[in-house]
GUVODREN-106379 format. One record per atom (N, C-alpha, C): residue in three letters; atom name; x, y, z. Coordinates in steps of 0.2 Angstrom, whole numbers, always signed. Example, Ala and Ser with C-alpha at 12.3 -4.5 7.8 and 13.67 -1.06 7.14 Angstrom:
2
<aa ALA; at N; px +66; py -28; pz +39> .
<aa ALA; at CA; px +62; py -22; pz +39> .
<aa ALA; at C; px +66; py -16; pz +39> .
<aa SER; at N; px +64; py -11; pz +35> .
<aa SER; at CA; px +68; py -5; pz +36> .
<aa SER; at C; px +64; py +0; pz +39> .
***
This chain:
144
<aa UNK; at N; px -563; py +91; pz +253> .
<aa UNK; at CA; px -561; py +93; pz +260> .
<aa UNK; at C; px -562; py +100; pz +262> .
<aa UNK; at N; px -564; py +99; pz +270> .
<aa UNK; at CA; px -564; py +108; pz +270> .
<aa UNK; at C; px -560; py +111; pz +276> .
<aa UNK; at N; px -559; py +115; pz +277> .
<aa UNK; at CA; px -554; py +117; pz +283> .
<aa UNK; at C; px -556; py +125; pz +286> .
<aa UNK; at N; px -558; py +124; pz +292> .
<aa UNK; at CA; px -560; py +131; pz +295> .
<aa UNK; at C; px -558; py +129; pz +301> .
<aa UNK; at N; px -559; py +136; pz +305> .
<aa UNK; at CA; px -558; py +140; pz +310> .
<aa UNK; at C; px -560; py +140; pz +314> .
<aa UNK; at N; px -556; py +142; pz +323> .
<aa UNK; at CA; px -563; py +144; pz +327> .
<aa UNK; at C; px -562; py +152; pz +324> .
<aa UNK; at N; px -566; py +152; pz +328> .
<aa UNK; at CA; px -569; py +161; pz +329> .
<aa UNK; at C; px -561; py +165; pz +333> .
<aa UNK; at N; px -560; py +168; pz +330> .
<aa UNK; at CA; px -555; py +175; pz +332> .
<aa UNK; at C; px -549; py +170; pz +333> .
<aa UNK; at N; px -548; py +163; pz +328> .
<aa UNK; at CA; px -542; py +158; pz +329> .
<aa UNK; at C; px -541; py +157; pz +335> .
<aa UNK; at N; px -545; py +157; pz +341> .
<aa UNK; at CA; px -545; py +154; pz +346> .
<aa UNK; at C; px -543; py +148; pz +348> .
<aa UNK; at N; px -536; py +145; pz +351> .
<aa UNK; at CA; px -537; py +138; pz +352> .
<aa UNK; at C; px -539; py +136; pz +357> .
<aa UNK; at N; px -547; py +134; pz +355> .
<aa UNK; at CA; px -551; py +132; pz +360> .
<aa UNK; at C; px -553; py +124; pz +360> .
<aa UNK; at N; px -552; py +122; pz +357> .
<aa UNK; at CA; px -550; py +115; pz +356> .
<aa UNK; at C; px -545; py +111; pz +359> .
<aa UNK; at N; px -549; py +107; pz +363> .
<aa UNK; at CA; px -545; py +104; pz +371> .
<aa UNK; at C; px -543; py +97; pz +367> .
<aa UNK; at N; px -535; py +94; pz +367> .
<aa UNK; at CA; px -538; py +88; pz +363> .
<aa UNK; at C; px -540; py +83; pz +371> .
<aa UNK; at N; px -541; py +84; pz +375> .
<aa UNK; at CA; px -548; py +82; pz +380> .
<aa UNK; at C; px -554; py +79; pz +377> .
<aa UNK; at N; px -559; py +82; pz +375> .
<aa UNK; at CA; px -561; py +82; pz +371> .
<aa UNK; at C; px -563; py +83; pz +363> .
<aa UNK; at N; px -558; py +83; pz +359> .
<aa UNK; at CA; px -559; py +84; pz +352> .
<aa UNK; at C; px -561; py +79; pz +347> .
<aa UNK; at N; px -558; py +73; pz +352> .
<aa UNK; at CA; px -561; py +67; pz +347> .
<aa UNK; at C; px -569; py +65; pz +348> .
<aa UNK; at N; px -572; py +67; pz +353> .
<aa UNK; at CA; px -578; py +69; pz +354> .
<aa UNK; at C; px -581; py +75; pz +348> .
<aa UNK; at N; px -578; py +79; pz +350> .
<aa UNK; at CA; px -581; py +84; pz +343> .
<aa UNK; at C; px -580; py +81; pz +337> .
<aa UNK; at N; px -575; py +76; pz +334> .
<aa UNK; at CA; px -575; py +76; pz +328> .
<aa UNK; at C; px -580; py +71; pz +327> .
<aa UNK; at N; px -580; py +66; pz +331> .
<aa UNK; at CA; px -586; py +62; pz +332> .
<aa UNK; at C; px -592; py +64; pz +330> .
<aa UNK; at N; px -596; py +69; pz +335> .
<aa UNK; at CA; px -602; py +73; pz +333> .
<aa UNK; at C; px -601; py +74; pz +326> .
<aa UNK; at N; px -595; py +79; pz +322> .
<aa UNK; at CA; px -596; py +81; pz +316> .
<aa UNK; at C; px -596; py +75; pz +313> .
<aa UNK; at N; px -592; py +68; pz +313> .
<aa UNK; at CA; px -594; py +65; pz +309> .
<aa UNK; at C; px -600; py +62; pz +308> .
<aa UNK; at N; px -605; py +62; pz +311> .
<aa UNK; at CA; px -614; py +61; pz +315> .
<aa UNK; at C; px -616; py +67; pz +311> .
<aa UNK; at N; px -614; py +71; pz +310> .
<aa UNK; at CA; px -618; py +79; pz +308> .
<aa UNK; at C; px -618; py +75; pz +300> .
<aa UNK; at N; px -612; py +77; pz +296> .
<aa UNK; at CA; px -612; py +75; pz +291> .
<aa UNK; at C; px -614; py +67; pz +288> .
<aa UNK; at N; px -618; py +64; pz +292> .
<aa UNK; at CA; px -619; py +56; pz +289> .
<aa UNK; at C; px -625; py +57; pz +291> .
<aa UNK; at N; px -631; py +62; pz +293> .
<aa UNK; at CA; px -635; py +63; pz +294> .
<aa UNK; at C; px -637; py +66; pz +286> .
<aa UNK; at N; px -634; py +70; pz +283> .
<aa UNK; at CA; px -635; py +73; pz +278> .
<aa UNK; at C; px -636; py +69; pz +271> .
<aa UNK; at N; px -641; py +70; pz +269> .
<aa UNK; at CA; px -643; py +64; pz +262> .
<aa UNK; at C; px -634; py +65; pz +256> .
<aa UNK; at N; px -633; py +60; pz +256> .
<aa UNK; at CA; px -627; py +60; pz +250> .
<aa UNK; at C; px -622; py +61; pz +254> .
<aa UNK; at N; px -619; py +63; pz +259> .
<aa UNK; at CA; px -615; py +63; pz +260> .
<aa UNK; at C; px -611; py +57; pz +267> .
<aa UNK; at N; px -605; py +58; pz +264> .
<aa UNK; at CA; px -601; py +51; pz +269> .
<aa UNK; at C; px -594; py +55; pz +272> .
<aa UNK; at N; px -595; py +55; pz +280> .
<aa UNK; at CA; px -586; py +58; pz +284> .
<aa UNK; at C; px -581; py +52; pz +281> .
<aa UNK; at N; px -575; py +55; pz +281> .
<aa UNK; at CA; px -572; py +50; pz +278> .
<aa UNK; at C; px -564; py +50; pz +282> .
<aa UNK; at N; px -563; py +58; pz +286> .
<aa UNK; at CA; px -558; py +59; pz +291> .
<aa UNK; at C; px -557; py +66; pz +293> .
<aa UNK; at N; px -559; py +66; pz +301> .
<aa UNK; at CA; px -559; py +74; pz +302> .
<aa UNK; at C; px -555; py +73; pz +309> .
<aa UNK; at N; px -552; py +78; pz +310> .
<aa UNK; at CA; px -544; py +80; pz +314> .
<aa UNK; at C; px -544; py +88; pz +313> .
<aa UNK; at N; px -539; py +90; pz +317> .
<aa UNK; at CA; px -540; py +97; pz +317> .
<aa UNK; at C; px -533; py +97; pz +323> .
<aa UNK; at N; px -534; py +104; pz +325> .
<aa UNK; at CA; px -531; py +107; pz +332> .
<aa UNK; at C; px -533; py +111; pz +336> .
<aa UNK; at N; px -530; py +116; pz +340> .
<aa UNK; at CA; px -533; py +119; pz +344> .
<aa UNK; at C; px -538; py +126; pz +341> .
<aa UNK; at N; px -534; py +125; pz +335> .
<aa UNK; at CA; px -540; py +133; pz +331> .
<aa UNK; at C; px -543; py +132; pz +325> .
<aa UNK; at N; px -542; py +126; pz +322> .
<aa UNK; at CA; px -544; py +124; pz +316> .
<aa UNK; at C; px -546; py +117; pz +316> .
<aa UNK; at N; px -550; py +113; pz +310> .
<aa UNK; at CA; px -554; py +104; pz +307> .
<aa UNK; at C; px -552; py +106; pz +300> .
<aa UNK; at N; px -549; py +100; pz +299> .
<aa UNK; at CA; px -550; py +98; pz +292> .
<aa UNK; at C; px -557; py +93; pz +294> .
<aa UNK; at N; px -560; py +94; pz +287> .
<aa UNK; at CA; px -565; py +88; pz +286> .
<aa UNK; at C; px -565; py +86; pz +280> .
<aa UNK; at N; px -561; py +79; pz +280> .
<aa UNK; at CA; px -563; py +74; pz +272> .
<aa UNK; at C; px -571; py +72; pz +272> .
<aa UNK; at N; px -574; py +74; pz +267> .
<aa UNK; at CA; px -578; py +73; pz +265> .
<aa UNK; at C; px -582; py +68; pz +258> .
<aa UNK; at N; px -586; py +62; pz +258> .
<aa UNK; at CA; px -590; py +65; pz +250> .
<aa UNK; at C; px -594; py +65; pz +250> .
<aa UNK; at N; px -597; py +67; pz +243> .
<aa UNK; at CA; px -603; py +69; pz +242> .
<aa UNK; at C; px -606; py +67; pz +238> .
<aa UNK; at N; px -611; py +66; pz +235> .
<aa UNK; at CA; px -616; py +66; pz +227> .
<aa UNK; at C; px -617; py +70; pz +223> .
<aa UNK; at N; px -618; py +76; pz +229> .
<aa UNK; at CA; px -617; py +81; pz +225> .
<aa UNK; at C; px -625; py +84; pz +225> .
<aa UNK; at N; px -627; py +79; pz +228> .
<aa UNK; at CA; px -637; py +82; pz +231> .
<aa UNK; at C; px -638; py +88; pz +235> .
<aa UNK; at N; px -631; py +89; pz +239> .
<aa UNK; at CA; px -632; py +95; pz +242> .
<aa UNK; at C; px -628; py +101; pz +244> .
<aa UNK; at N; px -629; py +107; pz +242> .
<aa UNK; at CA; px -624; py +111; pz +242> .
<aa UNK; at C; px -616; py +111; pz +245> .
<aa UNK; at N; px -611; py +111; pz +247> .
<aa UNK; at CA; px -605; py +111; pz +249> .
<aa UNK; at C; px -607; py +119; pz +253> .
<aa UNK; at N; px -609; py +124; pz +252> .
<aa UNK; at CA; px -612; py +129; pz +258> .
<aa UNK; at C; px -615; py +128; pz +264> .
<aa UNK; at N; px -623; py +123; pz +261> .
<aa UNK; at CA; px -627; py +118; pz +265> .
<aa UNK; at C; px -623; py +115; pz +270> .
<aa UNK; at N; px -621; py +111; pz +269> .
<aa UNK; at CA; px -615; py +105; pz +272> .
<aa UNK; at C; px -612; py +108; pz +275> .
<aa UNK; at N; px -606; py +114; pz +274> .
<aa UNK; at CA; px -603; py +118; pz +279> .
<aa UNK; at C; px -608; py +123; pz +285> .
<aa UNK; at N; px -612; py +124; pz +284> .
<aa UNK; at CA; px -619; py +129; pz +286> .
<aa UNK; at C; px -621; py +127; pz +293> .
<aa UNK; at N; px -622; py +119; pz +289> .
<aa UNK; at CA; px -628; py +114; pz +295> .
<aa UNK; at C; px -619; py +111; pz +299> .
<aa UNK; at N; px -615; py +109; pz +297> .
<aa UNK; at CA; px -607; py +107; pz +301> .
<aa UNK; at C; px -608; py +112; pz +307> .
<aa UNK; at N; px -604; py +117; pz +303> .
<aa UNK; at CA; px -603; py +125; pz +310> .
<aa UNK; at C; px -610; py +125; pz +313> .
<aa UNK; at N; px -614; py +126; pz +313> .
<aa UNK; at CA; px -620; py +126; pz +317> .
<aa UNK; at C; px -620; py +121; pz +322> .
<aa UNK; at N; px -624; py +116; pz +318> .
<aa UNK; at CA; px -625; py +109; pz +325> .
<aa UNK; at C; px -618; py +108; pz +328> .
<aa UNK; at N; px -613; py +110; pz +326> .
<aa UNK; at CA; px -606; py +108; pz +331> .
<aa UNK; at C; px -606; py +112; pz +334> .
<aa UNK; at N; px -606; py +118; pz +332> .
<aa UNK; at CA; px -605; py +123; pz +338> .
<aa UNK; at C; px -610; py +125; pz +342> .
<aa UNK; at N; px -617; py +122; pz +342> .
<aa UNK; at CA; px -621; py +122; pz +345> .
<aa UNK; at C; px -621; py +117; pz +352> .
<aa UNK; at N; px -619; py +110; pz +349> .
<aa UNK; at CA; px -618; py +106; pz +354> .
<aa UNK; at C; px -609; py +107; pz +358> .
<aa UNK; at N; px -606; py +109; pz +357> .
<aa UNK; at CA; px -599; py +111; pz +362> .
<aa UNK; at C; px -602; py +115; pz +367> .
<aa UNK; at N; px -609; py +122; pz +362> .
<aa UNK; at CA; px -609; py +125; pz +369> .
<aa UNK; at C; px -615; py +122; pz +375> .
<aa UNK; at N; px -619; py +118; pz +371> .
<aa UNK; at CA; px -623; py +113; pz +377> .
<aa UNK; at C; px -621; py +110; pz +380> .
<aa UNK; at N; px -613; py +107; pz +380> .
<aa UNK; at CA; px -610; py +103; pz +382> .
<aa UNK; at C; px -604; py +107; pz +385> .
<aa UNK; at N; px -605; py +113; pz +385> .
<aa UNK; at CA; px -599; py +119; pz +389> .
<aa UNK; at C; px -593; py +118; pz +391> .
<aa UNK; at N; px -590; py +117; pz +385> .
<aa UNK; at CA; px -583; py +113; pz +385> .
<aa UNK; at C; px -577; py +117; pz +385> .
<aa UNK; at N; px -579; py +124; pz +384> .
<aa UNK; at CA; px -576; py +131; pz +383> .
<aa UNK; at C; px -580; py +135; pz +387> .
<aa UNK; at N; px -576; py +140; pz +390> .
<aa UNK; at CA; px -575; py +147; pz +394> .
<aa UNK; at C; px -579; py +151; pz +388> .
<aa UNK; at N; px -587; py +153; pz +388> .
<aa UNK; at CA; px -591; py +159; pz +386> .
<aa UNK; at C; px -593; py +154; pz +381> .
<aa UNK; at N; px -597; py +157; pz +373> .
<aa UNK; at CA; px -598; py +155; pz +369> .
<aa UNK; at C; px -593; py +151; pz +364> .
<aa UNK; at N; px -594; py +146; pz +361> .
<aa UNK; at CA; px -589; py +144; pz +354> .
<aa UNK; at C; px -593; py +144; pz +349> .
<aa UNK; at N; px -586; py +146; pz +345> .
<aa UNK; at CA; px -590; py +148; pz +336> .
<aa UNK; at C; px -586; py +147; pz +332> .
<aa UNK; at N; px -585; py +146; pz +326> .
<aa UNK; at CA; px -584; py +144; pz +321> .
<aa UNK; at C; px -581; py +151; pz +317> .
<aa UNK; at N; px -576; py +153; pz +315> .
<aa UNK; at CA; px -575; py +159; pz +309> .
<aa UNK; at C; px -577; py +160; pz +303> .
<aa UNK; at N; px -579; py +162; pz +300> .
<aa UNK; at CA; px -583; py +164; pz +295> .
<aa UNK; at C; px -580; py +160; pz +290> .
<aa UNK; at N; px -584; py +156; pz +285> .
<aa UNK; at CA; px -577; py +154; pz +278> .
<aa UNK; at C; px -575; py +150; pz +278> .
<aa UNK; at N; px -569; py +148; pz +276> .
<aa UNK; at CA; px -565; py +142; pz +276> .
<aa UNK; at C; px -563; py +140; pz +268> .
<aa UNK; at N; px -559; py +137; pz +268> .
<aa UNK; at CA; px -559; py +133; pz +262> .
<aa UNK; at C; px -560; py +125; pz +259> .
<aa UNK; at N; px -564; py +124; pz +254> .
<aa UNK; at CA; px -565; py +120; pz +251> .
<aa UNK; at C; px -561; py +119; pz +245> .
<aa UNK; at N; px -558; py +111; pz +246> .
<aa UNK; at CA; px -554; py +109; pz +240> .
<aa UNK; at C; px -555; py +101; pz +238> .
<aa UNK; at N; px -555; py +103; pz +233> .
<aa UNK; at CA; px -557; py +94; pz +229> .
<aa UNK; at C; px -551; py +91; pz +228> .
<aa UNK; at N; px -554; py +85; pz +232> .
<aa UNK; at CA; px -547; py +81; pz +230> .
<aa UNK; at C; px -547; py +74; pz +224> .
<aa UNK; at N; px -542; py +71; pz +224> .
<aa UNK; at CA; px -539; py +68; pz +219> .
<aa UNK; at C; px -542; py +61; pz +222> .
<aa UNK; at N; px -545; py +53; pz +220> .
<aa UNK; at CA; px -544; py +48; pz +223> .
<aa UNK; at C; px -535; py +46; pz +225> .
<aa UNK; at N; px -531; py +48; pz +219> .
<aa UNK; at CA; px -524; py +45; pz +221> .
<aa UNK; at C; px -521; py +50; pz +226> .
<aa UNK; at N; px -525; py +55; pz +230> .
<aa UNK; at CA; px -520; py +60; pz +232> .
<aa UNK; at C; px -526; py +59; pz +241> .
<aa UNK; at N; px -528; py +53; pz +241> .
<aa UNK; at CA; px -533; py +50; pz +246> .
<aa UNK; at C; px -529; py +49; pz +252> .
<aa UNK; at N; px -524; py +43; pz +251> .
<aa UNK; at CA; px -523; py +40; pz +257> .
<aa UNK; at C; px -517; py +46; pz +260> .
<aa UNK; at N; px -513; py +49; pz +256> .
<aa UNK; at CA; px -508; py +55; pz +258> .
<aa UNK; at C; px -512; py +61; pz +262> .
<aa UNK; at N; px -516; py +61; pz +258> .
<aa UNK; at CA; px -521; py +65; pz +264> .
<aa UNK; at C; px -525; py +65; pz +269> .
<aa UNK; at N; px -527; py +59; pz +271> .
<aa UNK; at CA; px -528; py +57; pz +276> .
<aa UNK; at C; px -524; py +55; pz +284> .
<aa UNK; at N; px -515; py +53; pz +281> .
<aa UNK; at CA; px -509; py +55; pz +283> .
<aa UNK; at C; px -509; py +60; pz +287> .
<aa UNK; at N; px -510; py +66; pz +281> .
<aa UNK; at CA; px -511; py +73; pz +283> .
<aa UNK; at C; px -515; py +75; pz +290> .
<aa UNK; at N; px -519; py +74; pz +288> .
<aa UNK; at CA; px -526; py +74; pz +294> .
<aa UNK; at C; px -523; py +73; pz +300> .
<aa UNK; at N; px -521; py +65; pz +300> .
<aa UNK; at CA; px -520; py +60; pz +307> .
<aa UNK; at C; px -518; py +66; pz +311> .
<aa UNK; at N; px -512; py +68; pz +306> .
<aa UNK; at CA; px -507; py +73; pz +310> .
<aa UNK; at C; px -504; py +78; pz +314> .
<aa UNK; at N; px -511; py +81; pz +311> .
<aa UNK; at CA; px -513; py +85; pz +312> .
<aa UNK; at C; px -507; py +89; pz +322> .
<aa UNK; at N; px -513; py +86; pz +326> .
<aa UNK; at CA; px -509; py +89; pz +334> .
<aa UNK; at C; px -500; py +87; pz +333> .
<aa UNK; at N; px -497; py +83; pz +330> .
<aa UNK; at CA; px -489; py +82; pz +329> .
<aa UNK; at C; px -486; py +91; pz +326> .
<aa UNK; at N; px -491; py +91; pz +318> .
<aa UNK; at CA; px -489; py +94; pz +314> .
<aa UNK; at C; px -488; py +100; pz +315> .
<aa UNK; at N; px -495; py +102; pz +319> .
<aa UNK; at CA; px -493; py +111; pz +319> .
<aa UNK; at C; px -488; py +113; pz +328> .
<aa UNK; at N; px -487; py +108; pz +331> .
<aa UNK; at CA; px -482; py +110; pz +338> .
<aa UNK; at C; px -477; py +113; pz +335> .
<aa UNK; at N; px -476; py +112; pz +328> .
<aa UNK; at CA; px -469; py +117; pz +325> .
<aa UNK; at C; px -472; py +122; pz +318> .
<aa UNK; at N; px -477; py +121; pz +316> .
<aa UNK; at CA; px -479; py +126; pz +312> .
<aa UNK; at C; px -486; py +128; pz +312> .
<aa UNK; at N; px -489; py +135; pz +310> .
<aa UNK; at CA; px -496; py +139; pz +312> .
<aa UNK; at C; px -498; py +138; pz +307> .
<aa UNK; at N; px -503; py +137; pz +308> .
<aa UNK; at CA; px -508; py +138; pz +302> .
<aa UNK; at C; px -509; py +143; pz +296> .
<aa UNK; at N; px -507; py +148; pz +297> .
<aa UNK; at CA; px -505; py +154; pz +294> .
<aa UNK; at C; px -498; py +151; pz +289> .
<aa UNK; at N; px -493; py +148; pz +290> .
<aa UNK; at CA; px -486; py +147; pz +290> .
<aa UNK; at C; px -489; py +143; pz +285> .
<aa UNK; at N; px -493; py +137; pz +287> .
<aa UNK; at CA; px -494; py +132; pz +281> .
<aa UNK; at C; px -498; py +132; pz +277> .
<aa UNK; at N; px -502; py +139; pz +277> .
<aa UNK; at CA; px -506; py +141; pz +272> .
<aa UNK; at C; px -503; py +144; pz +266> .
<aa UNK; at N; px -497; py +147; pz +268> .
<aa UNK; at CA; px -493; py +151; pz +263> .
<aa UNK; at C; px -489; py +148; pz +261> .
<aa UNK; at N; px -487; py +143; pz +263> .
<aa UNK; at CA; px -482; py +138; pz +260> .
<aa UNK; at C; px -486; py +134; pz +253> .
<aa UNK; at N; px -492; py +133; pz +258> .
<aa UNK; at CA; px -498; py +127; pz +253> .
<aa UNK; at C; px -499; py +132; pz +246> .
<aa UNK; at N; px -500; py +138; pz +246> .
<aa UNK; at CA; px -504; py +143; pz +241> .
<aa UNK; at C; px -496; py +143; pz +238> .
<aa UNK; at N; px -490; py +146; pz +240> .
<aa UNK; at CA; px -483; py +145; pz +236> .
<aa UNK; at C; px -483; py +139; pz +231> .
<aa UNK; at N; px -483; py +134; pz +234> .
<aa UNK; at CA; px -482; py +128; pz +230> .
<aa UNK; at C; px -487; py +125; pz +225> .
<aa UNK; at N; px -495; py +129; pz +227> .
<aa UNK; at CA; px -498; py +127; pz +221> .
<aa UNK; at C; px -498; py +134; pz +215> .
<aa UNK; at N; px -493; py +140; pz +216> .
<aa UNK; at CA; px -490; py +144; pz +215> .
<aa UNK; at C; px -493; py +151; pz +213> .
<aa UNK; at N; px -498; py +150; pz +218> .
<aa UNK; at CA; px -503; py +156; pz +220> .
<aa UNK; at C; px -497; py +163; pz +221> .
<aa UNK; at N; px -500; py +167; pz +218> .
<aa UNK; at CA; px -498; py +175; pz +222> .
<aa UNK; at C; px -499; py +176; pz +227> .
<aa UNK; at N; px -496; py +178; pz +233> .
<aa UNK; at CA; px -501; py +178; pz +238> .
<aa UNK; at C; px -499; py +188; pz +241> .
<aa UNK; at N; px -505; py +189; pz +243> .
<aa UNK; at CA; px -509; py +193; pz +244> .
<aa UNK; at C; px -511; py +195; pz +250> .
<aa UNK; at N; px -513; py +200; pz +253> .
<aa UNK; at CA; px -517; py +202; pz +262> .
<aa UNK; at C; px -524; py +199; pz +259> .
<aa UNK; at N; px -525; py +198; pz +254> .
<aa UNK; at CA; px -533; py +195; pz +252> .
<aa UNK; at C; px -534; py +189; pz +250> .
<aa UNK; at N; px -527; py +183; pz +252> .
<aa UNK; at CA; px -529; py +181; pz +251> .
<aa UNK; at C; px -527; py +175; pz +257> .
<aa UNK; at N; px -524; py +177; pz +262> .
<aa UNK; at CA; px -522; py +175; pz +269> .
<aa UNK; at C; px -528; py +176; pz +273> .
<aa UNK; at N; px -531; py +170; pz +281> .
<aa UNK; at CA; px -535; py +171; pz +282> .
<aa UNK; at C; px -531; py +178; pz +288> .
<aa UNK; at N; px -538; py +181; pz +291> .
<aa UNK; at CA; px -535; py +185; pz +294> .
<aa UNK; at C; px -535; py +180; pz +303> .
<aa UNK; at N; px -530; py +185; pz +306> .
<aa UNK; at CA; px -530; py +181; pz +314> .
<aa UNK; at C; px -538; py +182; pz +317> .
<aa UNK; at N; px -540; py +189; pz +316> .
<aa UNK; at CA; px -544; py +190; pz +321> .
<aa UNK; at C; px -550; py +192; pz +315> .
<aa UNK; at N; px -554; py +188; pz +313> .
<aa UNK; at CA; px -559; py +189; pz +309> .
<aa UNK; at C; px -565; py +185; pz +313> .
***
């Protein structure tokens, strides 16, 4: 799975149209040799993307070619006030088959889940309880 950003945390993400964007991403990554979308959701500053792979092509690549043709097509399709982008990074995490359908849950959920909590809030919860130290390095930043 991976999880990223708009650019400067921006919630530019209209759910107007966002199941449109996931759509595309899902078309982005099923165009890619080896790899199959498996559920992407998100909200107004962040996507999670379940993905899998073979493993024939980079997880770099895959994220590279995502943020590119996705944010290429939002802005031919002018969905958003000036340019849309992607923030730099993100994380990648391997999941578990038995840890599948719970996270997918997760995902659906996503527009419910964060109306009462930020993304920042559930990053440091998430890092807590797999009981990471956390750190200014290791929190993403608001405006990067």
């Amino acid at each position: 799975m991976a999880v990223f950003a708009v650019k400067y945390r921006l919630g530019l993400i209209d759910p107007r149209w966002a199941n449109n964007l996931y759509a595309i991403m899902g078309k982005i990554l099923s165009d890619i040799d080896g790899v199959k979308p498996i559920k992407i959701n998100g909200f107004k500053d962040h996507v999670h993307v379940l993905y899998s792979t073979k493993g024939n092509v980079a997880d770099s690549e895959i994220m590279r070619r995502l943020k590119s043709e996705s944010s290429r097509w939002l802005n031919e399709q002018r969905l958003t006030v000036g340019n849309f982008g992607w923030q730099r990074g993100g994380a990648r995490i391997s999941v578990s088959p038995t840890g599948l359908s719970r996270l997918i849950q997760y995902i659906d959920s996503q527009w419910e889940h964060h109306r009462t909590r930020s993304f920042r809030e559930e990053y440091e919860s998430w890092l807590r309880s797999m009981g990471v130290n956390i750190s200014n390095y290791d929190l993403p930043s608001e405006l990067e």
